[in-house]
C-alpha positions in Angstrom: 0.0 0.0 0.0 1.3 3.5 -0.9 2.3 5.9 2.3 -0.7 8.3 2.3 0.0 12.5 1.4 -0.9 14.4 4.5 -1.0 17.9 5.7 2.2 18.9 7.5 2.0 19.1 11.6 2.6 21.7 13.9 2.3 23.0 16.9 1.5 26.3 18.8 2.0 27.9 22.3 0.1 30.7 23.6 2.3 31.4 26.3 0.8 33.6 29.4 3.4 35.1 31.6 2.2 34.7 35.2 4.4 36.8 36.5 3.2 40.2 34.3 0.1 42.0 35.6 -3.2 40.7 33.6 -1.7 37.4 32.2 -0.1 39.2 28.8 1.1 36.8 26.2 3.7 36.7 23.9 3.9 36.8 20.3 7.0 36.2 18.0 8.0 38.2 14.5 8.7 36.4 12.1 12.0 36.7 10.2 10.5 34.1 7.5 7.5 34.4 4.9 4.9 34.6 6.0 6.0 37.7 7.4 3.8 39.3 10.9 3.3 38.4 14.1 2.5 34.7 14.9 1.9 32.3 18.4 5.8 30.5 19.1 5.6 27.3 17.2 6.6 25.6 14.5 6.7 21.5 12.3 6.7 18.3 14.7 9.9 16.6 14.1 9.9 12.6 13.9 9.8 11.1 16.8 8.5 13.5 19.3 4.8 14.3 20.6 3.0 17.5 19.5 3.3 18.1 22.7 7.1 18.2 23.4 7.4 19.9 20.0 5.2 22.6 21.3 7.7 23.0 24.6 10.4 22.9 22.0 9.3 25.3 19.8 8.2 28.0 22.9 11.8 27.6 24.5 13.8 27.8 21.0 11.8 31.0 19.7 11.4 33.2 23.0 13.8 31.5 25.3 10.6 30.6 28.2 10.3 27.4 29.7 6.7 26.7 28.7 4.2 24.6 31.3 1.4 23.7 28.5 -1.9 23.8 30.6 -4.4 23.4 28.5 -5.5 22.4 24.5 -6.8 24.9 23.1 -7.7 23.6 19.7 -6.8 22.0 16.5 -7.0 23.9 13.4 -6.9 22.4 10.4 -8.0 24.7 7.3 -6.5 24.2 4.1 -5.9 27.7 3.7 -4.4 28.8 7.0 -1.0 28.7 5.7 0.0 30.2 2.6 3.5 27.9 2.4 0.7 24.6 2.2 -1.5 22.7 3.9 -0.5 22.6 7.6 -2.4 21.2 11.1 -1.7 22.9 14.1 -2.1 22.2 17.6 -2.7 25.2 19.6 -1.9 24.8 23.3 -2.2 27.0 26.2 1.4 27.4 28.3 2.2 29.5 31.0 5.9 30.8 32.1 8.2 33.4 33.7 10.3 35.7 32.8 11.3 37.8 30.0 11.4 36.2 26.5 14.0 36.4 23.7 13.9 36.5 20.4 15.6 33.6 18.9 15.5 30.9 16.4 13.5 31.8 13.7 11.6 34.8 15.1 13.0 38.4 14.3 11.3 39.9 17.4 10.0 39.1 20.3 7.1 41.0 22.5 4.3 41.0 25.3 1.0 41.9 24.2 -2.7 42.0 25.9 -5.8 41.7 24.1 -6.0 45.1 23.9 -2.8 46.4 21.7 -2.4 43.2 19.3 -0.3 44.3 16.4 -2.1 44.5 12.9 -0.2 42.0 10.6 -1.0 38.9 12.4 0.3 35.5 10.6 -1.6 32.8 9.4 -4.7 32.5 11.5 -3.4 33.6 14.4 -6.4 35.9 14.6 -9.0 33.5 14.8 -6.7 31.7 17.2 -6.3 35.0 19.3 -10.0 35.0 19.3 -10.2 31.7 21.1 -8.4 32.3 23.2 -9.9 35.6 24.6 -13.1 32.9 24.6 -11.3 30.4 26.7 -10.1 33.2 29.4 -13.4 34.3 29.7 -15.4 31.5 29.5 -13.3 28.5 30.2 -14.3 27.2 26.4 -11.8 25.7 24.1 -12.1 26.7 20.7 -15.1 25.3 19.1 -15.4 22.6 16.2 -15.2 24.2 12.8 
């Protein structure tokens, strides 16, 4: 039997720094097309879980040691990246300290719900959105 075509895997960390007043999150820059502002993440290698390559992902783009806490969705549209289809894992983390720019992001910042920057990546957007749901509410992202 021939090994099946499927969309690539990710996975993403919205990262809350407990110890910043009102929970702010960070979002990286990124220094590769798509250009904006996107959640720390990136591909699942072989051989780890989504998980771990969420961890992984968090500590190698903003320098945070990432505690995931929660799921907050899969999202899976064909369209949601521009490079091809791609699956992400969006997970909910939480961490001290300052982060870093590293890896592949360009920048590196702290941002509430209130002063998101305009040129979000991908559909970081929608998953923003959630996640403003899911602090309020306790809701993870719904189906789609």
């Amino acid at each position: 039997m021939p090994k099946p075509i499927t969309p690539l895997l990710a996975a993403d960390t919205l990262i809350e720094l407990l110890d910043q007043p009102g929970r702010p999150f960070v979002l990286i820059e990124r220094a590769n097309p798509p250009y904006g502002w996107a959640l720390p993440g990136g591909f699942v290698d072989v051989g780890e879980s989504v998980e771990q390559a969420a961890v992984r992902e968090a500590k190698e783009e903003t320098g945070l040691d990432a505690e995931l806490s929660a799921l907050l969705g899969i999202y899976s549209n064909p369209n949601r990246d521009p490079r091809g289809h791609t699956v992400t894992a969006v997970y909910i983390a939480q961490a001290h300290g300052t982060p870093v720019a590293a890896d592949d992001a360009k920048h590196c910042s702290i941002f509430t719900f209130d002063d998101l920057p305009q040129q979000l990546a991908f559909d970081h957007a929608q998953v923003i959105a959630d996640y403003q749901r899911f602090r309020t509410t306790g809701q993870v992202a719904p189906l789609r």
